[in-house]
CHARMM-style PDB file with segment names, atoms N, HN, CA, C and O in Angstrom:
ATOM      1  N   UNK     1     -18.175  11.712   9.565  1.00  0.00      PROA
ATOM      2  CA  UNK     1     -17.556  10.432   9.297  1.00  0.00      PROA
ATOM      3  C   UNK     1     -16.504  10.120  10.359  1.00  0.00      PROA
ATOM      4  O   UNK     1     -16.151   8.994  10.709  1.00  0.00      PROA
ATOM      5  N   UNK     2     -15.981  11.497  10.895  1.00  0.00      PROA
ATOM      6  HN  UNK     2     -16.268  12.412  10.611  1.00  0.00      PROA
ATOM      7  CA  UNK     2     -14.361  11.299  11.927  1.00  0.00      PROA
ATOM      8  C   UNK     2     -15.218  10.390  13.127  1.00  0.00      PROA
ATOM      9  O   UNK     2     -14.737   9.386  13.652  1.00  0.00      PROA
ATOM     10  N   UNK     3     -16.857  11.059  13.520  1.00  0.00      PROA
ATOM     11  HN  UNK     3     -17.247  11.875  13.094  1.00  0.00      PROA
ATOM     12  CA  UNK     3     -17.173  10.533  14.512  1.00  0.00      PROA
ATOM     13  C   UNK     3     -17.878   9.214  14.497  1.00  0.00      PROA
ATOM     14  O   UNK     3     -18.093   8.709  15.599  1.00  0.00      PROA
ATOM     15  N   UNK     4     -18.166   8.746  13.717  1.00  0.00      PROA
ATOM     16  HN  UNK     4     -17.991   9.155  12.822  1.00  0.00      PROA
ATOM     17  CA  UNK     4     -18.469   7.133  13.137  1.00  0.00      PROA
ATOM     18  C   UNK     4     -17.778   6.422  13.465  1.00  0.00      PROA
ATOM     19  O   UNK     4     -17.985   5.582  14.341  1.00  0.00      PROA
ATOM     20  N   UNK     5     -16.082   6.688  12.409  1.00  0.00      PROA
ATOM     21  HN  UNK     5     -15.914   7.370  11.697  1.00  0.00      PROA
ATOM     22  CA  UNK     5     -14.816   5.862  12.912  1.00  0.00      PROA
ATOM     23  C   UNK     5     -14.666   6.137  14.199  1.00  0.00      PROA
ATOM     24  O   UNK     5     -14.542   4.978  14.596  1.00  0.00      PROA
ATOM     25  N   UNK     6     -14.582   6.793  15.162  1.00  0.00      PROA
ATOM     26  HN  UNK     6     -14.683   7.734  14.839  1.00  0.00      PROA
ATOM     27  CA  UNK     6     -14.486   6.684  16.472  1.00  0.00      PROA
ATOM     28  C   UNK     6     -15.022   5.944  17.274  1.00  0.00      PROA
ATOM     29  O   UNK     6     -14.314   5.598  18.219  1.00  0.00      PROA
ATOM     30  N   UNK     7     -16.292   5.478  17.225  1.00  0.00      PROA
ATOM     31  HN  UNK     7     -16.867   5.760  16.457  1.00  0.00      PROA
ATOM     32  CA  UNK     7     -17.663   4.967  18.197  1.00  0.00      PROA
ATOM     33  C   UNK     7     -17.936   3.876  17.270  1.00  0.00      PROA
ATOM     34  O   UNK     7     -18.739   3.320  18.020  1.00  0.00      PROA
ATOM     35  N   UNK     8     -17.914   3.026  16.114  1.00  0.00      PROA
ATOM     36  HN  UNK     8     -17.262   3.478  15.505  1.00  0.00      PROA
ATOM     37  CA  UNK     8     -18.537   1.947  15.242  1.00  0.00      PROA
ATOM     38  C   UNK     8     -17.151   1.245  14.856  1.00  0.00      PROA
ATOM     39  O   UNK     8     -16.018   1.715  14.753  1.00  0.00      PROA
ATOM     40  N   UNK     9     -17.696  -0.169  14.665  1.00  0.00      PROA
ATOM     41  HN  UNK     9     -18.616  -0.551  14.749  1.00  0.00      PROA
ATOM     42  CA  UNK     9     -16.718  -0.876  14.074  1.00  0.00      PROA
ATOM     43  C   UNK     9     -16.489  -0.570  12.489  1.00  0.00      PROA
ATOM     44  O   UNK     9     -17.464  -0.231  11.818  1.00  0.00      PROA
ATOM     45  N   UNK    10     -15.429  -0.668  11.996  1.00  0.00      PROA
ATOM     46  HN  UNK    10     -14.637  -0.944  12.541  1.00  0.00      PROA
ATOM     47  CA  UNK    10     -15.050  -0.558  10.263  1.00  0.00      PROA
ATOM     48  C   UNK    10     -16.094  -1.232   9.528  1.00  0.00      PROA
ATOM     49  O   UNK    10     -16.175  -0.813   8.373  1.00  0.00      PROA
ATOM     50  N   UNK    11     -16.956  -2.180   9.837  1.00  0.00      PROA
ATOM     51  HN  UNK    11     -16.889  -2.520  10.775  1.00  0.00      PROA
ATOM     52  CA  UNK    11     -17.835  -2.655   9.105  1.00  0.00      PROA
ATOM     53  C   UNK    11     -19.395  -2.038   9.115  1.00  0.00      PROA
ATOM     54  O   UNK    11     -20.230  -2.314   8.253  1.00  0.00      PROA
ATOM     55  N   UNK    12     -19.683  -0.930  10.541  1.00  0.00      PROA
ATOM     56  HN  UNK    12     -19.005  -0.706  11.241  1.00  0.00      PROA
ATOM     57  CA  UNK    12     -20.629  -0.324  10.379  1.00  0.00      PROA
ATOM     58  C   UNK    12     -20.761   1.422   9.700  1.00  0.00      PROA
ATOM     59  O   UNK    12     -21.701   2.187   9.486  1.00  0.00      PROA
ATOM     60  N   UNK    13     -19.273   1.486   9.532  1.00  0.00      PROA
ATOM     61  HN  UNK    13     -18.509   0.865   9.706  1.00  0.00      PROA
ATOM     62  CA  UNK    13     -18.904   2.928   8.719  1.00  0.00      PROA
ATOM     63  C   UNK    13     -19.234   2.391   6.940  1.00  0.00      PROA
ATOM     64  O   UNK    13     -18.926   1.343   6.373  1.00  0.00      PROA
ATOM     65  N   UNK    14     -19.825   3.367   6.538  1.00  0.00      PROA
ATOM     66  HN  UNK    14     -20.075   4.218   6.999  1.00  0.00      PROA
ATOM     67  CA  UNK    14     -20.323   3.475   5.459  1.00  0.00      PROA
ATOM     68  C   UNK    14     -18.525   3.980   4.601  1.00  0.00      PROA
ATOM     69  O   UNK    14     -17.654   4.658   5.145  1.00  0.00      PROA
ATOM     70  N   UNK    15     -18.483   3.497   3.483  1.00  0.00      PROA
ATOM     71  HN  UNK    15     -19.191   2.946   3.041  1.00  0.00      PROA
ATOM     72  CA  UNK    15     -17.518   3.945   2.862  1.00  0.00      PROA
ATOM     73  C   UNK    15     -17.607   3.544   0.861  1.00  0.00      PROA
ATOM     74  O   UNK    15     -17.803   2.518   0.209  1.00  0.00      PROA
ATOM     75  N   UNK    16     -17.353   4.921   0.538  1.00  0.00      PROA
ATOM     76  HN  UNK    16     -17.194   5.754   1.067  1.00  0.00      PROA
ATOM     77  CA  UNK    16     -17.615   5.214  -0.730  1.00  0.00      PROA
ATOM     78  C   UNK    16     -16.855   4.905  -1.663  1.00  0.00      PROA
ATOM     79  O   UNK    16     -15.937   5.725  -1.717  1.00  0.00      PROA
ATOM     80  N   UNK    17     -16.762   4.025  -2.533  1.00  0.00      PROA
ATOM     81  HN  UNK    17     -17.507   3.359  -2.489  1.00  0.00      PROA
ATOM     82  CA  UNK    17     -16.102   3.440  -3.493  1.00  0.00      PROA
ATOM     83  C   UNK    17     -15.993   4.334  -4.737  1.00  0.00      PROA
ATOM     84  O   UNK    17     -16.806   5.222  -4.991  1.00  0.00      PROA
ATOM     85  N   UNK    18     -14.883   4.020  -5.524  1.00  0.00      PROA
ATOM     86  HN  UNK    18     -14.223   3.298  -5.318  1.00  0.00      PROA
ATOM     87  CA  UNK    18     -14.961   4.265  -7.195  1.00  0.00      PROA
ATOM     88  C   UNK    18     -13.985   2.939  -7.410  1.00  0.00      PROA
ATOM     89  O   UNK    18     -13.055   2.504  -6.731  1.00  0.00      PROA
ATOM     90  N   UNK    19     -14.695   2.409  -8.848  1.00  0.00      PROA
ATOM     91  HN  UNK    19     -15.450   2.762  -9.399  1.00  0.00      PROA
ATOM     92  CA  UNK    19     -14.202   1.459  -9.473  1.00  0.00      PROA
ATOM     93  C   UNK    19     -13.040   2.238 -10.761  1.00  0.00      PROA
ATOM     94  O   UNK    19     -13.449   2.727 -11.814  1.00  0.00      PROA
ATOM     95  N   UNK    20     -11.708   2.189 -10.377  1.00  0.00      PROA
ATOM     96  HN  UNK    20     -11.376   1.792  -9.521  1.00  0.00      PROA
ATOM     97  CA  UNK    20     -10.843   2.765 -11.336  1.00  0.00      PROA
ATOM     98  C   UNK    20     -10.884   2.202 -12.492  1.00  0.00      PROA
ATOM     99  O   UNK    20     -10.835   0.993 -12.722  1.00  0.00      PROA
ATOM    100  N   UNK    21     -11.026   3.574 -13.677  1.00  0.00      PROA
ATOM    101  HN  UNK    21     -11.066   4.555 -13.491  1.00  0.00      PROA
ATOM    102  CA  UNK    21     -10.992   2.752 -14.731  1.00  0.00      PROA
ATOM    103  C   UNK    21      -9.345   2.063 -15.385  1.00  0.00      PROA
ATOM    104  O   UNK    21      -8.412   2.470 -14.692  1.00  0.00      PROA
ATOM    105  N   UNK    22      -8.906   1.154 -16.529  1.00  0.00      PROA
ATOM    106  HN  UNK    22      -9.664   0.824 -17.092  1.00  0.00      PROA
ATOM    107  CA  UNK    22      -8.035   0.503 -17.102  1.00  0.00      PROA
ATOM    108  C   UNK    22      -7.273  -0.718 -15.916  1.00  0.00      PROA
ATOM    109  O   UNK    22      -6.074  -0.994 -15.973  1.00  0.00      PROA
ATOM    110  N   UNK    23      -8.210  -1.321 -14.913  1.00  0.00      PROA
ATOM    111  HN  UNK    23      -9.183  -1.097 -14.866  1.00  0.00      PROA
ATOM    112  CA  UNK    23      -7.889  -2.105 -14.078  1.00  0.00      PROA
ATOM    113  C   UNK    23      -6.982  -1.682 -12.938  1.00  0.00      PROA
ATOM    114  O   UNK    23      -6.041  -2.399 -12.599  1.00  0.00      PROA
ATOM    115  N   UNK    24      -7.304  -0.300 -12.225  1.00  0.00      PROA
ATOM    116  HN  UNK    24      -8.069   0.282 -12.501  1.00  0.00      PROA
ATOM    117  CA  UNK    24      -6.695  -0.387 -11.464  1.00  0.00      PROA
ATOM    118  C   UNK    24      -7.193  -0.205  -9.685  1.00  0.00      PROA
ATOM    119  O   UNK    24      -6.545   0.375  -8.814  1.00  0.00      PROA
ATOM    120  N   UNK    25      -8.295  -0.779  -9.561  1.00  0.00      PROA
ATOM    121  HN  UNK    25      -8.822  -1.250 -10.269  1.00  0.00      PROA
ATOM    122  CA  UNK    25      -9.080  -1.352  -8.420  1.00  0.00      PROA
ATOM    123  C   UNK    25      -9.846  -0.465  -7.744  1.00  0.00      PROA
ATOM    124  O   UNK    25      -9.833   0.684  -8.186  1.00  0.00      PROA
ATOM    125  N   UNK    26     -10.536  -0.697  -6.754  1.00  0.00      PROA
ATOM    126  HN  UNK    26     -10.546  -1.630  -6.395  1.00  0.00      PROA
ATOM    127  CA  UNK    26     -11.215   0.125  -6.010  1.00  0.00      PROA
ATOM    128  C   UNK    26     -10.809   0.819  -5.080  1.00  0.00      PROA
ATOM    129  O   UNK    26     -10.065   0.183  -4.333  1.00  0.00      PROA
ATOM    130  N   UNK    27     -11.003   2.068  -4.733  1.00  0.00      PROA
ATOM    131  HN  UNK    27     -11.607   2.585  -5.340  1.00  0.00      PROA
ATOM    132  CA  UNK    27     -10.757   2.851  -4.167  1.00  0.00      PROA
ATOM    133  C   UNK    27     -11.295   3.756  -3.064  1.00  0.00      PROA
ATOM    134  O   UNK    27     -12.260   4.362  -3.528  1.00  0.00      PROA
ATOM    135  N   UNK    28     -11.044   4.138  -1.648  1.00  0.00      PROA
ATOM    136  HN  UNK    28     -10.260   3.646  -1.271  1.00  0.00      PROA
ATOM    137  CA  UNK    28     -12.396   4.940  -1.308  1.00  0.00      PROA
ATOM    138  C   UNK    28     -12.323   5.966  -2.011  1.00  0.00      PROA
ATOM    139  O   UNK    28     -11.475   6.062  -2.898  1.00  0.00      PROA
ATOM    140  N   UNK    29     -13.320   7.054  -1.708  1.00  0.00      PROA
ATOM    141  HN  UNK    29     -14.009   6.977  -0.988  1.00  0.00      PROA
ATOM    142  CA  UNK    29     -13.180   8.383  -2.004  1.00  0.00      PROA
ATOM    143  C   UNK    29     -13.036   9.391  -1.104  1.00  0.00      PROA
ATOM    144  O   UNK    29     -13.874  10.244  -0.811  1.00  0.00      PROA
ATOM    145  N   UNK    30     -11.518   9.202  -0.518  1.00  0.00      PROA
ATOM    146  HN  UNK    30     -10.838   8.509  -0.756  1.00  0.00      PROA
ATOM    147  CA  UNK    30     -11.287   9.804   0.842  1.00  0.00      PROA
ATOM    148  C   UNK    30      -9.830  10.837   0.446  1.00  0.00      PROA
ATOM    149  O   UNK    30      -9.032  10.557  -0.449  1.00  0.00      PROA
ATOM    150  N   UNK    31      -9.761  11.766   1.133  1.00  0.00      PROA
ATOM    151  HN  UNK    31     -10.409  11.993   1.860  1.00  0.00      PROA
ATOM    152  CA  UNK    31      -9.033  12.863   0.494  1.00  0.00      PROA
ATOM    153  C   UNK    31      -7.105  12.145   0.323  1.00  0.00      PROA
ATOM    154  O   UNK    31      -6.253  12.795  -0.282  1.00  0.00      PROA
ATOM    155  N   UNK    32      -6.902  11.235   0.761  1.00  0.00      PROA
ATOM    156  HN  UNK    32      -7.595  10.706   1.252  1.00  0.00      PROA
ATOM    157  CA  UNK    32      -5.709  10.745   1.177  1.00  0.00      PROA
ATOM    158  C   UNK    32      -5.760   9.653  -0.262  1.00  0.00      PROA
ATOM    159  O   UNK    32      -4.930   8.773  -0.494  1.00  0.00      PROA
ATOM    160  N   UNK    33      -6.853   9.963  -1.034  1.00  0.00      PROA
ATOM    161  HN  UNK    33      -7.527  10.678  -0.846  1.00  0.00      PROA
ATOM    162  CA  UNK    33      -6.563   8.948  -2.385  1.00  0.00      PROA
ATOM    163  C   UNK    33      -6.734   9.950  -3.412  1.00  0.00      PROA
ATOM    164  O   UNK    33      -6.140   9.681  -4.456  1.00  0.00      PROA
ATOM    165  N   UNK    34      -7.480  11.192  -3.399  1.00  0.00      PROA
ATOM    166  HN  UNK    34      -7.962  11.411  -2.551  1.00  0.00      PROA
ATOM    167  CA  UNK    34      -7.677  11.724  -4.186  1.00  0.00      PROA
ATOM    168  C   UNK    34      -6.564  13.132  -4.649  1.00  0.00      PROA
ATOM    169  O   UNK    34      -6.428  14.149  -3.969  1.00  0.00      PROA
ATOM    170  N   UNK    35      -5.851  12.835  -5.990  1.00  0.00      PROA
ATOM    171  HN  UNK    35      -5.962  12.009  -6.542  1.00  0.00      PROA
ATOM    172  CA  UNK    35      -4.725  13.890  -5.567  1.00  0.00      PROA
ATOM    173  C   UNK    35      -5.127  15.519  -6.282  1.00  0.00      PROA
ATOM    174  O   UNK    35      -4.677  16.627  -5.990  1.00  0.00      PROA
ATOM    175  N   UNK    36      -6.323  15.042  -7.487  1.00  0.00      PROA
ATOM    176  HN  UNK    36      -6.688  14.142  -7.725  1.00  0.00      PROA
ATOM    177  CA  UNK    36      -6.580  16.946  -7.942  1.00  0.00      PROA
ATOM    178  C   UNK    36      -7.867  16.252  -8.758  1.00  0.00      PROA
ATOM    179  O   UNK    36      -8.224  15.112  -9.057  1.00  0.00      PROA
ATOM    180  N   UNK    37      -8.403  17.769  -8.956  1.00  0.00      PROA
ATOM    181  HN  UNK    37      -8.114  18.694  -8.713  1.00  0.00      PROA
ATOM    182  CA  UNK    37      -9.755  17.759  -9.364  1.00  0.00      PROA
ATOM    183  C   UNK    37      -9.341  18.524 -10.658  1.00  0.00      PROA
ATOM    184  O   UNK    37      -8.550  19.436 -10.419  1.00  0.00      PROA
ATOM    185  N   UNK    38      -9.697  18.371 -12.035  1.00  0.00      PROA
ATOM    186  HN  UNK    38     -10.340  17.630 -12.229  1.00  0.00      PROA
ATOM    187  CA  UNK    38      -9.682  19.611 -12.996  1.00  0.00      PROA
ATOM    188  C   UNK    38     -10.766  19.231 -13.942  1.00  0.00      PROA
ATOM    189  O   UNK    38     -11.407  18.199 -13.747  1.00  0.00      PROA
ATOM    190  N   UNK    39     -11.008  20.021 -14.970  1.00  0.00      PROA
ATOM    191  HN  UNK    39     -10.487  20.860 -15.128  1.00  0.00      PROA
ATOM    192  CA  UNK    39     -11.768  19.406 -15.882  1.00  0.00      PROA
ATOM    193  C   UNK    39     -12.270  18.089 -16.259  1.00  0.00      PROA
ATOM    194  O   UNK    39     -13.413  17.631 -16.272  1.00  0.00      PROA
ATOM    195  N   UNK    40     -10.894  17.488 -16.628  1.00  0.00      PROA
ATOM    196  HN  UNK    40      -9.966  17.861 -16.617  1.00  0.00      PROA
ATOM    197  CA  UNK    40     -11.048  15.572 -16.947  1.00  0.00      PROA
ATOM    198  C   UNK    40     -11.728  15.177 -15.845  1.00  0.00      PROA
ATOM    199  O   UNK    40     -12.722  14.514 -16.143  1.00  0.00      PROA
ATOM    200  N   UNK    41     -11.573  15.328 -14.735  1.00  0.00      PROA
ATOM    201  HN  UNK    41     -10.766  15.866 -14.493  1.00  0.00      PROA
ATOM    202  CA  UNK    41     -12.372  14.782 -13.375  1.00  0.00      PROA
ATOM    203  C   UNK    41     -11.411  14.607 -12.489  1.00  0.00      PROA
ATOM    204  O   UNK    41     -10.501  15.433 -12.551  1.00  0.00      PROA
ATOM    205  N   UNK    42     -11.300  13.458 -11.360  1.00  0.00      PROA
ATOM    206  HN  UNK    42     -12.039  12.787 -11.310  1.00  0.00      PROA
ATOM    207  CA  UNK    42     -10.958  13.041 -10.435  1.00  0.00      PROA
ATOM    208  C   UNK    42      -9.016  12.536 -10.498  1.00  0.00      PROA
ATOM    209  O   UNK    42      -9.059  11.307 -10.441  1.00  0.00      PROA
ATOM    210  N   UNK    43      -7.914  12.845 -10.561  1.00  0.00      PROA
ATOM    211  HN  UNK    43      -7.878  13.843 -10.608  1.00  0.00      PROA
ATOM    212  CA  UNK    43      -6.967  12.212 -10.256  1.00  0.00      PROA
ATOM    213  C   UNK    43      -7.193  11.824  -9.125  1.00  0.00      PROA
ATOM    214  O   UNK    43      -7.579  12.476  -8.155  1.00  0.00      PROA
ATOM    215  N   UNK    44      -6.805  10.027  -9.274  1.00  0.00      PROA
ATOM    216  HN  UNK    44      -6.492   9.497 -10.063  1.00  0.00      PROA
ATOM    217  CA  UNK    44      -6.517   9.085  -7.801  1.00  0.00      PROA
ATOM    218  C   UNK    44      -6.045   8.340  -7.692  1.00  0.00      PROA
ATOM    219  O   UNK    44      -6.230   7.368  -8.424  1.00  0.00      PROA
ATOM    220  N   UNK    45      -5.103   8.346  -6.658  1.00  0.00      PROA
ATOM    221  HN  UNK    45      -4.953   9.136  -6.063  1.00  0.00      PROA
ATOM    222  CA  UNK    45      -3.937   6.757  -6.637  1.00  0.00      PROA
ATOM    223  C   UNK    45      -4.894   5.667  -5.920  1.00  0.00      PROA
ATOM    224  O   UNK    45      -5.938   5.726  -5.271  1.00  0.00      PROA
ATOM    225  N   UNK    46      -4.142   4.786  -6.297  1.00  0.00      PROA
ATOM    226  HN  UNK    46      -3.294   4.739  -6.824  1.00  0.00      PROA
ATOM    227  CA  UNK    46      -4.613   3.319  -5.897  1.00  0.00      PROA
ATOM    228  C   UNK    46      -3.687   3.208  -4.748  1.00  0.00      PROA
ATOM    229  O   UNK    46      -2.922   3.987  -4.180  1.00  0.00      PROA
ATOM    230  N   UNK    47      -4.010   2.015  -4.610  1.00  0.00      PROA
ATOM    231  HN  UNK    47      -4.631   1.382  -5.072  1.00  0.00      PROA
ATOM    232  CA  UNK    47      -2.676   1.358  -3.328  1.00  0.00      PROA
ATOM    233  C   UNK    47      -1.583   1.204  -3.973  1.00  0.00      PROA
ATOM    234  O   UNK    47      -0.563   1.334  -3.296  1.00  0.00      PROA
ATOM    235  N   UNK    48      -1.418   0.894  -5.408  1.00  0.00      PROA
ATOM    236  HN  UNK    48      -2.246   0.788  -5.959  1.00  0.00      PROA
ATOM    237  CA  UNK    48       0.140   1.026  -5.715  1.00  0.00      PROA
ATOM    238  C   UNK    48       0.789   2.130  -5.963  1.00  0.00      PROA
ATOM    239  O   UNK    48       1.988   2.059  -6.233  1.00  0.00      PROA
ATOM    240  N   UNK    49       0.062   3.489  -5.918  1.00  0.00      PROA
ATOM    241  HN  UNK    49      -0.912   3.546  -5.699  1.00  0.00      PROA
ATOM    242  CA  UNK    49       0.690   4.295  -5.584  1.00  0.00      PROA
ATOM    243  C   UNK    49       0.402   5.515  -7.299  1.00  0.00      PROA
ATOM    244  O   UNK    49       0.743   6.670  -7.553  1.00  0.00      PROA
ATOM    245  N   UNK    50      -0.407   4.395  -8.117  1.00  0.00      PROA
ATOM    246  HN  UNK    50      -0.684   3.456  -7.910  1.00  0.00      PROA
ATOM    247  CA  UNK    50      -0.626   4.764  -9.467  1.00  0.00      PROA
ATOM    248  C   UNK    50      -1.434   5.442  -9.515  1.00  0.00      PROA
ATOM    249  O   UNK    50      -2.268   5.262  -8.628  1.00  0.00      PROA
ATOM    250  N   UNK    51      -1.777   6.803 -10.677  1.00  0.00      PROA
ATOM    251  HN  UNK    51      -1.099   6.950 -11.398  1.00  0.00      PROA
ATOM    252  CA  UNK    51      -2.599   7.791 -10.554  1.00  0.00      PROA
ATOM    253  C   UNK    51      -3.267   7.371 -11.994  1.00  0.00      PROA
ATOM    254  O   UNK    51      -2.787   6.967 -13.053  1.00  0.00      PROA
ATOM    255  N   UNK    52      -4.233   7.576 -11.665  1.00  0.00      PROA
ATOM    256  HN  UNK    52      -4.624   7.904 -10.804  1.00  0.00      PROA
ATOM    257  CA  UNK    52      -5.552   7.334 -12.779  1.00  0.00      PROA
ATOM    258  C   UNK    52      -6.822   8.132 -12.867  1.00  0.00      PROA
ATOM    259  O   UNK    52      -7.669   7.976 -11.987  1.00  0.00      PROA
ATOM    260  N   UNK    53      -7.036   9.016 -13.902  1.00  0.00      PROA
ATOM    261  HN  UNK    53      -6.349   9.142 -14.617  1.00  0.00      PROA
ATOM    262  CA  UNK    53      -8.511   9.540 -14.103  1.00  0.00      PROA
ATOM    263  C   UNK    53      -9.637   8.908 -14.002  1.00  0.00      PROA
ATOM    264  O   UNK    53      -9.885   7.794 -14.463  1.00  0.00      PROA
ATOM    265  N   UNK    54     -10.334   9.596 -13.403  1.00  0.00      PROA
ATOM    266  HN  UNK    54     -10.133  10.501 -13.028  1.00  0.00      PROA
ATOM    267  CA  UNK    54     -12.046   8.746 -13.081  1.00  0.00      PROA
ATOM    268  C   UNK    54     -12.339  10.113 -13.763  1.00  0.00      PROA
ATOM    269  O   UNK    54     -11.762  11.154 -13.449  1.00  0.00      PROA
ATOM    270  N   UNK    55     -13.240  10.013 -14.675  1.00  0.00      PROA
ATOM    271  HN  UNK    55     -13.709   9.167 -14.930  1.00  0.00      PROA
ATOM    272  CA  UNK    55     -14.308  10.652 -15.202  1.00  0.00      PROA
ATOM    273  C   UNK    55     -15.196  11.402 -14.277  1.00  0.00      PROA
ATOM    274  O   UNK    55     -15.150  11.027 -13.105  1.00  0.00      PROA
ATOM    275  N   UNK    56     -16.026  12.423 -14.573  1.00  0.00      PROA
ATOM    276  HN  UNK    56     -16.063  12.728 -15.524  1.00  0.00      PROA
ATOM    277  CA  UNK    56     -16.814  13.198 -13.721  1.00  0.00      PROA
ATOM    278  C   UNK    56     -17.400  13.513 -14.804  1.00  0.00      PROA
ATOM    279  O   UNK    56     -16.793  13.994 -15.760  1.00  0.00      PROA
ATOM    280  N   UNK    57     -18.792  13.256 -14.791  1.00  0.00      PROA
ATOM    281  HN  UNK    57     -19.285  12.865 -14.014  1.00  0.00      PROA
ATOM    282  CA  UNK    57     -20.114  13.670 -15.641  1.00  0.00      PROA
ATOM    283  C   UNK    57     -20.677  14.665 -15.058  1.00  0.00      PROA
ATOM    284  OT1 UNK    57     -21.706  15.153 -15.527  1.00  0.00      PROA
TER     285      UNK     57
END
């Protein structure tokens, strides 16, 4: 992916979304959003800085 962003414009890099659940927006799934992994699933801040569980099935 480091070498994508290097050589392609932002619109030809592929980038992986999660839709946060209780309205708190989309997110990539890039290590700089994601803060721990445990059982419940995914802790991840948004852009405001808010941490929210995403589920993991």
């Amino acid at each position: 992916m480091r070498a994508l962003r290097g050589n392609l414009s932002g619109m030809g890099v592929p980038s992986y979304m999660i839709d946060l659940p209780e309205g708190g927006g989309k997110v990539p799934l890039l290590p700089d959003y994601v803060v721990h992994r445990d059982g419940d699933g995914l802790k991840v801040k948004n852009y405001q800085g808010r941490v929210f569980t995403y589920p993991v099935e």
